[in-house]
C-alpha positions in Angstrom: 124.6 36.6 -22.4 123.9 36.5 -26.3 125.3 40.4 -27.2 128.2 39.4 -29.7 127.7 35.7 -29.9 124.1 35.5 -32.0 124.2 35.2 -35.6 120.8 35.0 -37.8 120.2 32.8 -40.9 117.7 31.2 -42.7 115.8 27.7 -42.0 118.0 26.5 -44.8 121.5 27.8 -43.0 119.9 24.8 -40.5 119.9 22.5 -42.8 123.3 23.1 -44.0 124.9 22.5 -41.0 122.8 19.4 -40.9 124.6 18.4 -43.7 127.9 19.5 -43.1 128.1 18.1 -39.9 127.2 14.7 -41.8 129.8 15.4 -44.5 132.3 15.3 -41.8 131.3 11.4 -40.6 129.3 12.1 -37.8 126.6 9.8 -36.9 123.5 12.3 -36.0 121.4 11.1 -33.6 117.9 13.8 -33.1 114.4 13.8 -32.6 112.6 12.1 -35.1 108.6 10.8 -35.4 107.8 7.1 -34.8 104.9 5.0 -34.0 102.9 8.3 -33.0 105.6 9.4 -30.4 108.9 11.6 -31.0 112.2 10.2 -29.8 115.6 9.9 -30.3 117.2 7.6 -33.2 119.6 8.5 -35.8 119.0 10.5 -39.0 119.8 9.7 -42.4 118.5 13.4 -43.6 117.5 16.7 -42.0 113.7 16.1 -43.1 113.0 13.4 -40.6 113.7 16.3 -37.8 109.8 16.8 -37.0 109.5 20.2 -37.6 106.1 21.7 -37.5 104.4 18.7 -35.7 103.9 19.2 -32.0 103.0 17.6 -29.1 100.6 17.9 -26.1 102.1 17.3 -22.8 100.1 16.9 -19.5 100.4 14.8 -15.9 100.0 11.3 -17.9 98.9 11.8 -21.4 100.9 12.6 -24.2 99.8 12.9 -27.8 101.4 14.1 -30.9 100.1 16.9 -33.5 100.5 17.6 -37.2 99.0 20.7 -37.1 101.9 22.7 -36.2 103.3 23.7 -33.0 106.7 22.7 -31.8 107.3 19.2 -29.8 109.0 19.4 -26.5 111.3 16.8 -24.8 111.3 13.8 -26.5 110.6 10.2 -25.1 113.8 9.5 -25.2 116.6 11.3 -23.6 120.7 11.4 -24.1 120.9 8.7 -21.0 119.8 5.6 -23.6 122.6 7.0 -26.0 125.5 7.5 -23.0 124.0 4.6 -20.3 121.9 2.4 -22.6 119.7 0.4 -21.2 121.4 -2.8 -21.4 125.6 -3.3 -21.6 127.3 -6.6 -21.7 130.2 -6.2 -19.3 131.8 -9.0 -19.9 131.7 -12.6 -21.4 132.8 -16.3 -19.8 133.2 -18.7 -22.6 132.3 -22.8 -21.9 136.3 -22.8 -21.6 136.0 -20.5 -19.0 137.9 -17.7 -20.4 137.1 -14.0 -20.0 136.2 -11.7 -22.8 135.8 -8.0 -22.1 134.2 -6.2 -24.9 136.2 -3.6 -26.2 133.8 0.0 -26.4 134.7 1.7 -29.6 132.4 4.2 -31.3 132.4 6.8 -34.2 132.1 10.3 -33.9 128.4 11.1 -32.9 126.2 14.3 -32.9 122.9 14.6 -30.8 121.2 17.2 -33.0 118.6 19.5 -31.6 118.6 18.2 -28.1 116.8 20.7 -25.9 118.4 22.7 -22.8 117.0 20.3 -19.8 119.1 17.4 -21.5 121.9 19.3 -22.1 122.0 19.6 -18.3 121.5 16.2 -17.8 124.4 15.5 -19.5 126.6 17.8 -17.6 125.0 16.3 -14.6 126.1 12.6 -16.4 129.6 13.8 -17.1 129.4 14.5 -13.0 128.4 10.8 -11.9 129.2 8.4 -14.7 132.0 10.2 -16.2 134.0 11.5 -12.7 133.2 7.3 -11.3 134.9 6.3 -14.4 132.5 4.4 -16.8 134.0 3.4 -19.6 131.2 3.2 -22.1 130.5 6.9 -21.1 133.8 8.4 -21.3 134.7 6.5 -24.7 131.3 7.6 -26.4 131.5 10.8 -24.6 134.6 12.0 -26.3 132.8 11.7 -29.9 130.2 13.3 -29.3 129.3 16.6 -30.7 126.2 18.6 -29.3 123.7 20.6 -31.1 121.0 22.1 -28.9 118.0 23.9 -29.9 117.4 26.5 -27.2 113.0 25.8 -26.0 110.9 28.7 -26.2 107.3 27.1 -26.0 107.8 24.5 -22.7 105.1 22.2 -22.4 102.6 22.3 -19.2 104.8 19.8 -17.6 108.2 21.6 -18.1 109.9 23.2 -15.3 113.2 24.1 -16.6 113.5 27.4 -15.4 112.9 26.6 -12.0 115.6 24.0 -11.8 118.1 26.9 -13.6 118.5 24.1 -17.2 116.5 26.2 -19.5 114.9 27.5 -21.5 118.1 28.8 -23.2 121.4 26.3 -22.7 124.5 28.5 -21.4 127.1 26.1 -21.4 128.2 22.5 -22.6 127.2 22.6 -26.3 128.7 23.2 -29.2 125.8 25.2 -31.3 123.0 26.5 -29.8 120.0 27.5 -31.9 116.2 29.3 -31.4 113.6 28.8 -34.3 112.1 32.3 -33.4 109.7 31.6 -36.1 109.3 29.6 -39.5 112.0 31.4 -41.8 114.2 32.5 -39.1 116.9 30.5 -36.8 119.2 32.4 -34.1 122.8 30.5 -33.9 125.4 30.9 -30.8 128.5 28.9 -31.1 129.7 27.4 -27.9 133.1 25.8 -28.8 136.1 25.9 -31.5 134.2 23.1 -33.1 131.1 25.2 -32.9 132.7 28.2 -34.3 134.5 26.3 -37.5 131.0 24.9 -38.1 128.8 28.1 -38.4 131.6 29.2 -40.3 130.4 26.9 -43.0 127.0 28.7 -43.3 126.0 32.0 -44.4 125.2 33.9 -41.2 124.7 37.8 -40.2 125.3 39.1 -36.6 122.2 39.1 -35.1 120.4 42.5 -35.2 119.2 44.1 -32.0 115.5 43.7 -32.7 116.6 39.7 -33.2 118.2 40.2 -29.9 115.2 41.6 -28.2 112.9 39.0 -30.0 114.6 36.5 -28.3 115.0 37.5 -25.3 111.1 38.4 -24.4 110.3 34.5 -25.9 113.0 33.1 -23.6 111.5 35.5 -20.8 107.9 34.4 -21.8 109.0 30.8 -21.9 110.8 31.0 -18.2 107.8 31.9 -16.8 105.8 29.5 -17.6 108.3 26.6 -16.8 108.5 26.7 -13.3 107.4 24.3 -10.4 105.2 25.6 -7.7 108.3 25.2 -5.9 111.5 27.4 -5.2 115.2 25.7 -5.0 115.9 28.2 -1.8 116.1 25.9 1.3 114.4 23.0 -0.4 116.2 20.2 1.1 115.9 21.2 4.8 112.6 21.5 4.3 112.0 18.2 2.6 114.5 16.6 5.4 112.5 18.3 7.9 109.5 16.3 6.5 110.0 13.0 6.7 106.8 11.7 8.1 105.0 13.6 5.3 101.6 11.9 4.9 101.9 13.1 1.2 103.7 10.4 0.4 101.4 7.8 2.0 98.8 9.1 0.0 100.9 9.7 -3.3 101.8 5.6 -2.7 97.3 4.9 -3.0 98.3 6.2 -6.9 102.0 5.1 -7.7 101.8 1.7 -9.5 105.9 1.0 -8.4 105.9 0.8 -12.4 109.3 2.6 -12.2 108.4 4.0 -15.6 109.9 7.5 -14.2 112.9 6.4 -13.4 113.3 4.7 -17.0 112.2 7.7 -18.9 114.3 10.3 -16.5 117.3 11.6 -18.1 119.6 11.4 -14.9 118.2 8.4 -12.7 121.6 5.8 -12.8 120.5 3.0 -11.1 121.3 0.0 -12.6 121.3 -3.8 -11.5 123.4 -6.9 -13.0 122.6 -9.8 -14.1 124.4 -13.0 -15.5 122.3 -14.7 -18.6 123.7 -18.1 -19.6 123.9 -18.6 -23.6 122.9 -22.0 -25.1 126.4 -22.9 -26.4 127.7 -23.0 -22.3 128.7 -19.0 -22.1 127.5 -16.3 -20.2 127.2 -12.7 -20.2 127.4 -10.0 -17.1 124.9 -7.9 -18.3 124.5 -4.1 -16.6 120.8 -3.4 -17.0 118.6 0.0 -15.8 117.2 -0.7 -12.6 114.7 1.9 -10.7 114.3 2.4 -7.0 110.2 2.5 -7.1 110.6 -1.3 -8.2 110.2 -3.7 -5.2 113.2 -5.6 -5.9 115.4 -2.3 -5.7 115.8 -2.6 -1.9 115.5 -6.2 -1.2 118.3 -8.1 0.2 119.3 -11.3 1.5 118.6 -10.3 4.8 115.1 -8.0 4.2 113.9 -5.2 2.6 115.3 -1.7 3.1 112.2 0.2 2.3 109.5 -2.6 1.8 106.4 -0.3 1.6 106.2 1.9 -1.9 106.0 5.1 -0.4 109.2 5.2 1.3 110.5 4.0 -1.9 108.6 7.5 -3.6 110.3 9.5 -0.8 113.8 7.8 -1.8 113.0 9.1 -5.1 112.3 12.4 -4.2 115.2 12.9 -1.4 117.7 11.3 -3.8 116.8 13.5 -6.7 116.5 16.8 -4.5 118.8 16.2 -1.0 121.3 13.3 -1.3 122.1 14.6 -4.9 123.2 17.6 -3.9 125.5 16.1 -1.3 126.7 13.4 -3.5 127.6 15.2 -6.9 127.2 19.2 -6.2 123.9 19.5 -8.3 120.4 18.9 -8.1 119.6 15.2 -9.5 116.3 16.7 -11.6 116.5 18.8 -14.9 112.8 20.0 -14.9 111.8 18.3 -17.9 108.8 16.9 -16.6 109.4 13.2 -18.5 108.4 11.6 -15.5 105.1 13.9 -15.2 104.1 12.8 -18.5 104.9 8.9 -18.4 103.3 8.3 -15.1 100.4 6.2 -16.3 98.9 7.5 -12.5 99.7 11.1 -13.5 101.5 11.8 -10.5 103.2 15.3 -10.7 106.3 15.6 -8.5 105.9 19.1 -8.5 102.7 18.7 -6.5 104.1 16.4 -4.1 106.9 18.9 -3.8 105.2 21.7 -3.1 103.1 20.2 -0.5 105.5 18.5 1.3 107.0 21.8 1.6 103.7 23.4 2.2 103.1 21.4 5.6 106.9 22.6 7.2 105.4 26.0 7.0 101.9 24.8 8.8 103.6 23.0 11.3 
């Protein structure tokens, strides 16, 4: 997979392609430290990139740390970039004329993205891009994706499992490891990729580089995975519908929706029409979640009124229906939703022993 492709450099070889990726007009858009959590927002300078400050990551807690470490998925992910939260669809003026924004954006880079939202995106450029969102497609286009490969997952990652990490494989356009302080690992992945590094002053990789990275990618896959396997998993869960796991998951789950907000591939989205003070209104597209109540009422009832069949939705969607629908599991293994449950619900669990009672039954 990396014979050929990996060249070696210097931290500093990072921060010149930091700079020469801004030289060319790109907007970079990475992790960055604010109000005690890391998350994405755009950079002005490579410094801001948190870089020896890590981050503790367990079922409903999350803190940061300054005394070194590396930090994991942030907060945020690519979905509030490419599907942000709220998008004005269209405009009705007091005249009752139609205004359509017009979606134009400069050339963007997500910068040191990790692997699980580089697979989020693919899975993104599957649903919104193939149905033909127009925000998606237009931004899409500009966009230029550096990914830093992860080689110290958090307790709540399960990347490996899901097949999105640790190491990306394809859809980026640079691909680098820290494999320590001093010492970065770079793979180009496209033209653009290529006629980048090409700016820096890189060596091939050596073989013990080579072997260095592959036992910390090894290390790191076996530690991000789910006490689940993919083989078979939705018959089983379909073959489990009754579970009482989610009857007893739904004493915990708040309906918050705070998963679906923070996952990197939930779509949902509901619209709403706002009236403005001067007689306008706006159609406004906002991020909806299927744990909310609201999700499934209509005018005529409620298609899943009780909150655990609203968890079990969740789960099939992300794990069956997915599948059917778009050729890919819905869920990247980055374990957002682990950490932002303020219940500290782990799907993983709930997973596992839905899976668990087939095989008593």
């Amino acid at each position: 997979m990396f014979s050929g492709s990996l060249y070696s450099g210097e931290l500093s070889e990072l921060r010149k392609l930091f700079e020469e990726i801004k030289a060319r007009g790109y907007k970079i858009i990475g992790p960055r430290l604010e109000d005690g959590v890391i998350r994405l927002g755009e950079l002005e300078g490579f410094d801001e990139i948190p870089y020896g400050i890590g981050d503790i990551q367990k079922p409903g807690y999350y803190r940061v740390r300054a005394n070194g470490g590396r930090f994991r998925s942030p907060l945020d992910s690519p979905k509030r970039i490419l599907y942000p939260p709220e998008l004005t669809l269209f405009r009705l003026t007091r005249d009752w004329e139609l205004e359509r924004p017009e979606y134009e954006f400069e050339a963007t880079a997500l910068f040191g993205i990790k692997p699980c939202d580089l697979a989020a995106i693919g899975i993104m450029d599957r649903v919104q891009g193939e149905l033909g969102d127009e925000y998606f497609l237009k931004m899409r286009e500009k966009l230029l994706i550096v990914v830093e490969n992860c080689v110290e997952p958090s307790e709540n990652c399960f990347c490996a499992t899901m097949g999105t990490g640790p190491a990306a494989s394809i859809g980026f356009d640079i691909a680098y490891t820290r494999l320590d302080d001093s010492t970065i690992l770079f793979q180009p992945g496209s033209d653009l990729g290529v006629d980048l590094l090409g700016e820096l002053t890189l060596e091939p990789a050596t073989p013990d580089q080579i072997e260095t990275l592959r036992k910390a990618l090894l290390k790191a896959s076996e530690k991000a995975r789910a006490g689940f396997r993919l083989e078979n998993l939705p018959d089983m869960l379909e073959l489990n519908l009754e579970s009482e796991t989610y009857r007893e998951i739904a004493e915990r789950c708040l309906g918050c929706a705070n998963c679906n907000m923070v996952c990197p591939t939930c779509f949902c989205f509901d619209v709403i029409d706002e009236p403005e003070l001067d007689g306008s209104a706006r159609r406004i597209r906002v991020w909806d979640g299927c744990h909310s109540y609201s999700y499934a009422q209509v005018a005529g009832g409620h298609f899943r009124k009780d909150l655990w069949a609203r968890y079990r939705h969740w789960v099939l969607h992300k794990f069956v229906y997915w599948l059917r629908q778009f050729g890919s599991f819905g869920c990247v293994g980055c374990g957002r939703c682990i950490t932002w449950c303020p219940a500290g619900i782990d799907l993983r669990e709930v997973i596992s022993k839905v899976v668990r009672e087939v095989g008593e039954g």
